[in-house]
N, C-alpha and C positions, 0 to 999 in steps of 0.2 A: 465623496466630499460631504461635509455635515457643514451647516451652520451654526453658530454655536453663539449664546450670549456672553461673551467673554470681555468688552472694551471697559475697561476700567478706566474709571475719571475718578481721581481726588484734587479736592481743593482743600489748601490749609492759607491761613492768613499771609496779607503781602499789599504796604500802600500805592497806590498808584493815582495820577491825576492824569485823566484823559475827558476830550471833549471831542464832539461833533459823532455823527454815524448813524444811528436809527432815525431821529427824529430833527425836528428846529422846537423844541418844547423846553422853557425850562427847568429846572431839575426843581423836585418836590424837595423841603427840609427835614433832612433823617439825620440818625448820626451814624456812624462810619466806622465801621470794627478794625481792630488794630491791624498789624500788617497783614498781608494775605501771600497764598501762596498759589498757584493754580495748575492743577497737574494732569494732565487730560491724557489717560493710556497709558501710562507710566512715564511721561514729557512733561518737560517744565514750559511753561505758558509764559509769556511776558506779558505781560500787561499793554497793551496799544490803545489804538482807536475804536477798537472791537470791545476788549475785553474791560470791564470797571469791577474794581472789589465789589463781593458781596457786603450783606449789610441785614440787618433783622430788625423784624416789625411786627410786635404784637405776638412775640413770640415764637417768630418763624424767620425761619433764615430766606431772605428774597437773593436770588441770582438772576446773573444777566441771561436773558433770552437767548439772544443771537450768538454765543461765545458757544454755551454749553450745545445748542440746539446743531448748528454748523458741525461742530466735531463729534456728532453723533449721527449726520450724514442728511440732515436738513438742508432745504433748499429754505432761507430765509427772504420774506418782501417783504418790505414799509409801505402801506397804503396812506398817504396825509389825508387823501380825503376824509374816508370816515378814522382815521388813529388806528388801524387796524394792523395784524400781522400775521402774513400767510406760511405755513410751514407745511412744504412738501418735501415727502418723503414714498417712493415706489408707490403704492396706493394707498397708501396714509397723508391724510391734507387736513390741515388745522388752521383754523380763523379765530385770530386771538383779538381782542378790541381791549384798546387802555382806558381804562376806569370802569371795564363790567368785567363783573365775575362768572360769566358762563362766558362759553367756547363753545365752537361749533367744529365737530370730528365728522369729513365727510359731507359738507354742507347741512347736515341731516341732525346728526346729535348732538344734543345739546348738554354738556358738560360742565360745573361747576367748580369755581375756585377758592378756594381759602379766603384769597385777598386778592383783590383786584388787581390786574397789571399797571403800573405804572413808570412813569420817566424820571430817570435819574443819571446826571452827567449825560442827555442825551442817548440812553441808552433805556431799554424797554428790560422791568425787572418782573419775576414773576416767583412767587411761593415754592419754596422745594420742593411740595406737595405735587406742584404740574406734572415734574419729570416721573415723581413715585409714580401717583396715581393715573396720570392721562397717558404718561407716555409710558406705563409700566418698568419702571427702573431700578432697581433696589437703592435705598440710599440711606447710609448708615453716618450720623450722625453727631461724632466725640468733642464737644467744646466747639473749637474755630477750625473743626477739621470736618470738611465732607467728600463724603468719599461714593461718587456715583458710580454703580453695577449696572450696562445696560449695550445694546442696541450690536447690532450683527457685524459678527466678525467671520472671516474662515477659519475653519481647522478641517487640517485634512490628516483624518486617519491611516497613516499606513498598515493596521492592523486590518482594517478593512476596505480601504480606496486602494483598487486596483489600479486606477485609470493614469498611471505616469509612464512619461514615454522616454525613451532615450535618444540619445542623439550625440553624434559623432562627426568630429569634422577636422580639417587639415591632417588626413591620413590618407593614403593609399586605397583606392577599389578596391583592392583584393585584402586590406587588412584583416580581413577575417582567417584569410586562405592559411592551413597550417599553424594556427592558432600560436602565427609569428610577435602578433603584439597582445596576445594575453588579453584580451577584452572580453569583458563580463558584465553585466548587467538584471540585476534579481533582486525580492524584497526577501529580505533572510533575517535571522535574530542579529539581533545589535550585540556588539562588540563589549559594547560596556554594559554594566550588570544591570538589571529587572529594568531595562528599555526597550525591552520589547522588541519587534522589528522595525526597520528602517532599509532604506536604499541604498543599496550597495554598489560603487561602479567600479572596477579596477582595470586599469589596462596599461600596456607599457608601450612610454615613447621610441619610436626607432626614427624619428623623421623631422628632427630637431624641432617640432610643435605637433601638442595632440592637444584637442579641445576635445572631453565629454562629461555629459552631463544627461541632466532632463529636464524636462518641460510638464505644464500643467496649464489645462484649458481651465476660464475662471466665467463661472457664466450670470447672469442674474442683473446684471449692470443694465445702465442708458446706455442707447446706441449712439456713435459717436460723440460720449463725452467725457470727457478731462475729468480723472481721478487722482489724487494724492496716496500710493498703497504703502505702505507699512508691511514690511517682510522681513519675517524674523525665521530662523531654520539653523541646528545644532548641527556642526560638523563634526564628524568621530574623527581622528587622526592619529596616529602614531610617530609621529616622526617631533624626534626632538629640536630643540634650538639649536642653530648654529650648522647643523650635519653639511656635508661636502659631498657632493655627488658629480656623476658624466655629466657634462656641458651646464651642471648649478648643481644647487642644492634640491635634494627631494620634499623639503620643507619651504623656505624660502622664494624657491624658484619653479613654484607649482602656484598659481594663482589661481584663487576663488571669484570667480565671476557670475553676476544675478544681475539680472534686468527685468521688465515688464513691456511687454509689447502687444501691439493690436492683434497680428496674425501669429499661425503658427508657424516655428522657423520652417524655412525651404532649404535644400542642400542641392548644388550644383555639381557636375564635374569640371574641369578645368585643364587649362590644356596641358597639363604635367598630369591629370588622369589620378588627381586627387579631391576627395570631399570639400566645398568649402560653403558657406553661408551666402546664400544668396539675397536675400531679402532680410539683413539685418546688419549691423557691425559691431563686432566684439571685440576690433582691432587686435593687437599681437600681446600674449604675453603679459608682460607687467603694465601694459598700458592699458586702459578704458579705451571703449567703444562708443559711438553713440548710443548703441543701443545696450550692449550689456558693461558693466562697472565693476571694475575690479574693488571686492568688499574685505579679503583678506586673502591668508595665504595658508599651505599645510601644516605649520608649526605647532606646537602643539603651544598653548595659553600658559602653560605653571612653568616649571623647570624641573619638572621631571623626564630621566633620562631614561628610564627603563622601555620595553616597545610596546608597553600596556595601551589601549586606546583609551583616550577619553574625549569630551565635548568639549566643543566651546559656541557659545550664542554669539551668531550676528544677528542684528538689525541694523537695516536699511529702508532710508524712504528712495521711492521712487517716483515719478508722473506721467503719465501717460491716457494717451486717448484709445477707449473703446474701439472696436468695428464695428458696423452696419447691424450686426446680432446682439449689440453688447457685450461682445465677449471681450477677455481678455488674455494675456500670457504670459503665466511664470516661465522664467528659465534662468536654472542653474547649472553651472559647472567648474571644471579646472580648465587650466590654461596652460600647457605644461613644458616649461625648459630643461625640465630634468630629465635626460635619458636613459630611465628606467620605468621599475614597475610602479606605479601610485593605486592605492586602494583609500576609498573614501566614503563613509558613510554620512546622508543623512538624514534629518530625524528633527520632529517637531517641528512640523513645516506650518507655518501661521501665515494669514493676510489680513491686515484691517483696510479697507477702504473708505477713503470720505473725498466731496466734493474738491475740485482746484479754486475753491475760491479766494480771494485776496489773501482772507483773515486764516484763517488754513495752509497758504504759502507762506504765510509771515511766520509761523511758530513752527516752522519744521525744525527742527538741528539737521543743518545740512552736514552729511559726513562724505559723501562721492563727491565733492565738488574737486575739480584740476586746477592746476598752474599752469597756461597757457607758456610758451618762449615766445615772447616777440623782439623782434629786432628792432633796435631806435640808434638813429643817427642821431648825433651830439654835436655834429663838426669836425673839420680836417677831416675827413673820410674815416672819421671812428664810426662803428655799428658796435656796440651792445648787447646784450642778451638780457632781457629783461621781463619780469610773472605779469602774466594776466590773469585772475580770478575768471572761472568759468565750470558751468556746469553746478549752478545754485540753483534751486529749487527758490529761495527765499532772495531776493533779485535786491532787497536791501542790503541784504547781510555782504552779498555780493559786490555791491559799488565800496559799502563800508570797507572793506576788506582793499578793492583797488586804489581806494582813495589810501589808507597806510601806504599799499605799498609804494604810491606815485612819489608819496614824502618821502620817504627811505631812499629812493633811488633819486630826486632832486638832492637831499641832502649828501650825498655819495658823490654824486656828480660835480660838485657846487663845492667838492670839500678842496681839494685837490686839481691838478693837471693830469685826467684820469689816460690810462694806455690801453686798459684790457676789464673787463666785466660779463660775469656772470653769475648763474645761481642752481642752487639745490633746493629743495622741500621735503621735509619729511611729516608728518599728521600721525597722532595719536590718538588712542581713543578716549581720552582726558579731556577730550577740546583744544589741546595742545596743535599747533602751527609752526615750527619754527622754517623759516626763510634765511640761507648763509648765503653771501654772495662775498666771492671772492676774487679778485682784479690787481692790478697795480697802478699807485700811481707815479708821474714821473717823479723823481727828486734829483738834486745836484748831485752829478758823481753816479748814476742809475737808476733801478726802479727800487721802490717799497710794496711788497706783496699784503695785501693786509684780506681781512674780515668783517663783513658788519652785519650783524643779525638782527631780523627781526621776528620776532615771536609774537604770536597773536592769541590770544585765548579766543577761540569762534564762537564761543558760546553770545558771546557779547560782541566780538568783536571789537575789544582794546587792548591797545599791546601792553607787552607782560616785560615789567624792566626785571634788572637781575635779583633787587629786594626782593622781589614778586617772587621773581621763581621759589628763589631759597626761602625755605622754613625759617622764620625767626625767631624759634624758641633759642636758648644757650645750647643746650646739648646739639640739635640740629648743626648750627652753625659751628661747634667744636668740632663736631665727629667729619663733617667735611670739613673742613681746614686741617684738619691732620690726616687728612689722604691726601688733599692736597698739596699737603708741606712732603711727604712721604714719597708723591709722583715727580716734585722738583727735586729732593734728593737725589730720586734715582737718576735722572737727565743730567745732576751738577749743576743746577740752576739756582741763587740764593734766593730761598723761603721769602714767601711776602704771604698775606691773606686773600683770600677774596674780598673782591670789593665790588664797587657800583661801573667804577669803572672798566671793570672786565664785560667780557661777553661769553654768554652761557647757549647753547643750544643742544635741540637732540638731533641725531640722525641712525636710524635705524640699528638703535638698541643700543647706542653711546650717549651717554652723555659728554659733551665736547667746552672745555674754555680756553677762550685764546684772550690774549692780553701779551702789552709792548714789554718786554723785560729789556731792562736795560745795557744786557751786555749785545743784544741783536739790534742792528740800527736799519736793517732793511726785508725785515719781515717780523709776522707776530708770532707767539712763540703757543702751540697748543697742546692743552693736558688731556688725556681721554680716560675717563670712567666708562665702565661697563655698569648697565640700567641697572643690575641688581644690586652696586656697591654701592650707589648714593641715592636711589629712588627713596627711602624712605627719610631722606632731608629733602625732599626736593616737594613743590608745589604740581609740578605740572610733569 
């Protein structure tokens, strides 16, 4: 493993009004550069309690302290007594004081600054020069755009780190015996062209579940403390969209799973005389675990059908506490429904670490987070099925999200003399959310089956109505209404347009809309697109 300076921060313009956090000081009178944008590792930042636009003085761009310093893996303090501000980092410690221009590296060196630190919105600002110069950083500098090169990331060469290990579980003791399930595990040349080597694992299910994968010891960390990691890692695959295979799909129904964990995994026997995880949870299949998180699956990203291999990048953030050594553990693998052979390469395996602290959990883009089923009585002995947001990293974004969905499902509840209720989810890597729940309620003479979606954009967390969705240029909104006039032809249903009133959602790799047509008086009537025939009218 090599450490490598790779964590890329840009910031470009973006307004924000935030108060309280560093200090009770208040703010000096500057003036205020147009919008801003803030983009830390190649993540968009929102602007909080943390974070306040930059602003320039004397002909130097000033940035906030504690925003940039935190996500370059600082441990930031506010002293009121003397104004001061302590920045630790492994053996690097920094004493920074508001209105003097020297700093103290180490209790010992004495350090100078452009321009003094000071408070603004509450918030300690310091010359860009700091990050260059003190904290050595590159920082390159076009109009309202800055863009910071700096501070330790992993990268793990598989050209030359030997050190990953493999691991196999819900198979048979003897799975090796007769080399009945084909299992391999080697660093060999990559599949796809001038990439060099990568890790290769193939083996074939006989046992209606095979989990494997590998692991990697991560070391250099606090002992016992809460990190935020960022893991990014190129899967090779072959296997096209859509394919059909024994008991799934070879693609579809082959699940990528990644986690970070204190120890390294243990493997049990059990009393059917099969591998299984002892000290972690990777739960079954298409489902997340506590511990590892289903991130994607074998399909290949384009639409290409040929069996050529190529990549596609995840990232994922994860959280997790150190052990007693500081250590920590990657672990990757498939999950696998499909009974056959899977081969899987991967490659470009990264980690960025930085502290759990509030301002750090706040700007994650949560992408693993679940929909919990919980059961709610309503009266007369109805029970429900209904989402619970769970497994956020970002605990705002989190309630924000519970709170939609508690209105969607009052308003469902509250529309109607409800019979039956439940729900799907499917998440895109758009940001896209959509939430179907489909139930009946009673009416005279029987029931009415109906739909009601909610769509969330998670980036923000506001729901996304059906203008939202659709593209509003003309051509957009033509070119779908004539597949969609073209889909009611083919049913015998008369032609109407989309409107506001419909409801639009995805579900894995459909686009779906339902709306009441009026020759059906006791359910709603639904059109299905395939992603590639309307995605480029679509928002999300």
């Amino acid at each position: 493993m090599k450490r490598n300076i790779i964590l890329v921060l840009a910031l470009t313009l973006l307004f924000a009004t935030i108060s309280y956090g560093d200090v009770g000081v208040m703010p000096i009178d500057v003036g205020i550069s147009d919008e801003i944008e803030l983009l830390i590792n190649e993540e968009k930042i929102f602007f909080s309690d943390y974070a306040v636009e930059p602003y320039e003085k004397n002909g130097l761009k000033m940035l906030p302290l504690r925003a940039i310093s935190e996500n370059l893996g600082f441990e930031v303090r506010w002293n009121e007594i003397d104004k001061s501000i302590d920045l630790k980092k492994d053996t690097q410690n920094l004493q920074i004081y508001v209105g003097n221009d020297k700093c103290l590296l180490n209790s010992t060196i004495t350090q100078e600054l452009d321009i003094a630190p000071e408070i603004m919105k509450s918030r300690t600002f310091v010359p860009y020069t700091f990050f260059e110069e003190i904290l050595e950083t590159d920082i390159q500098i076009d109009n309202n755009k800055i863009t910071i090169n700096g501070y330790v990331d992993y990268v793990f060469d598989i050209e030359q780190d030997q050190s990953f290990s493999d691991i196999v579980v819900d198979v048979p003791t003897n799975y090796m015996e007769n080399n009945f399930y084909e299992y391999e595990f080697e660093i060999s040349a990559s599949p796809v062209k001038n990439m060099g080597n990568a890790i290769r694992i193939s083996g074939s299910n006989h046992s209606d579940d095979m989990f494997m994968g590998f692991y990697k010891k991560i070391t250099g960390l606090e002992a016992n403390e809460t990190y935020i990691y960022k893991l990014s890692f190129d899967i090779g695959t072959n296997i096209p969209k859509g394919m059909g295979g024994i008991g799934g799909s070879p693609g579809s129904s082959v699940y990528v799973k990644a986690g970070i964990v204190p120890e390294a995994p243990l493997v049990e026997v059990d009393q059917l005389d099969h591998y299984r995880f002892s000290n972690l949870d990777k739960s079954n299949q298409s489902q997340s675990g506590v511990d590892l998180k289903v991130v994607t699956d074998m399909e290949k990203k384009s639409n290409d059908y040929s069996e050529d291999y190529e990549y596609k990048t995840i990232v994922r953030h994860f959280i997790a506490t150190t052990n007693e050594n500081g250590e920590a553990y990657i672990i990757v693998g498939t999950d696998s429904g499909f009974e056959g052979l899977t081969t899987v390469y991967y490659d470009n395996i990264k980690l960025s670490v930085k502290g759990a602290t509030e301002y750090n959990k706040s700007v994650v883009q949560d992408v693993d987070y679940e929909l919990m089923y919980v059961s709610l009585e309503i009266g007369d002995n109805l029970f429900i099925s209904v989402p619970k947001a769970t497994n956020f990293i970002n605990v705002d974004k989190q309630n924000k999200l519970n709170l939609l969905i508690d209105e969607k499902v009052d308003e469902i509840v509250n529309k109607e003399k409800l019979e039956s209720l439940r729900f799907s989810y499917n998440k895109k890597d758009n940001d896209l959310l959509s939430i179907v729940f489909n139930g009946s309620y009673s009416i005279e003479g029987g029931s009415f089956a109906f739909y009601e979606v909610l769509n969330v954009n998670t980036k923000d967390m506001e729901e996304i109505y059906t203008d939202e969705f659709i593209k509003q240029d003309e051509d957009s909104i033509t070119a779908l209404n004539t597949l969609f006039a073209s889909s009611l032809d083919q049913k015998g249903l008369e032609r109407t347009t989309i409107n506001n009133g419909m409801k639009i959602f995805y579900e894995q790799g459909m686009y779906i809309i339902t709306f009441l047509n009026k020759d059906s008086d006791n359910r709603e009537t639904m059109i299905l697109f395939n992603e590639s025939e309307v995605s480029n009218y679509l928002n999300y």
